[in-house]
C-alpha positions in Angstrom: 26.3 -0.6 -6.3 23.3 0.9 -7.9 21.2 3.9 -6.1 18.3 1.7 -6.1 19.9 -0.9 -3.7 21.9 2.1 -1.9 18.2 3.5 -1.0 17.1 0.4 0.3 20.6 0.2 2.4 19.9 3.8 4.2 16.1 2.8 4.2 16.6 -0.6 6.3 19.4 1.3 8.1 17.0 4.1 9.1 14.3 1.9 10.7 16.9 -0.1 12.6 17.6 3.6 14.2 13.9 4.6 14.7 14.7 7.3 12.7 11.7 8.5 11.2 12.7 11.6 9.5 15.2 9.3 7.2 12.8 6.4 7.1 9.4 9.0 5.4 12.6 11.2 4.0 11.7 9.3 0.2 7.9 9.2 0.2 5.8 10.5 -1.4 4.0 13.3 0.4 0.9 12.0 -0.5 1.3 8.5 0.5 -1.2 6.4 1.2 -0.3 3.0 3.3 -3.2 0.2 3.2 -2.2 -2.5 6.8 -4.7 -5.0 5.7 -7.1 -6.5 8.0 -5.8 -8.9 10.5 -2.9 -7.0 11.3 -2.3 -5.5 14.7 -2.8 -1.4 13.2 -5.0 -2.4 10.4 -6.3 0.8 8.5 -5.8 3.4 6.0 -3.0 5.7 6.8 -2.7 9.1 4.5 0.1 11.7 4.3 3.4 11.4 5.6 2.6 12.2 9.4 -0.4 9.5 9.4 2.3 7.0 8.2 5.2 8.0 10.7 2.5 7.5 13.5 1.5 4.0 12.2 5.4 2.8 11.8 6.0 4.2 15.3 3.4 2.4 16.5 3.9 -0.9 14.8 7.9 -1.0 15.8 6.8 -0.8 19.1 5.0 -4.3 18.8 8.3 -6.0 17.0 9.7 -8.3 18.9 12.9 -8.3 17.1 13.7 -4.8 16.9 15.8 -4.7 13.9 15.5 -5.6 9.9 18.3 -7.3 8.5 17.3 -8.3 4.8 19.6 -11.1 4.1 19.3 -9.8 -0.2 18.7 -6.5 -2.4 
């Protein structure tokens, strides 16, 4: 298995565990995550703490809880 999909694995894997610490863990520092207009947290979200508060916030409105992506 190549890293690439192995990232993705520990990636979806992390969110399923509300772990945000392994979800930000391969970001960028200076990240900078557009939710586009229409969206429940729609906004501009800067840095890796802005973006840990914005996925916190947005998992709490999933109904479904988990990811499970069906392909890599």
């Amino acid at each position: 298995m190549n890293n690439e999909i192995e990232v993705l694995k520990q990636f979806f894997a992390a969110i399923n565990q509300n772990d945000m610490q392994a979800i930000t863990k391969d970001f960028d520092p200076q990240i900078v995550r557009i939710e586009p207009e229409g969206f429940p947290t729609a906004g501009t979200y800067r840095g890796i703490a802005e973006v840990q508060e914005h996925i916190t916030k947005g998992r709490r409105t999933w109904a479904e809880g988990t990811c499970e992506p069906e392909n890599f």
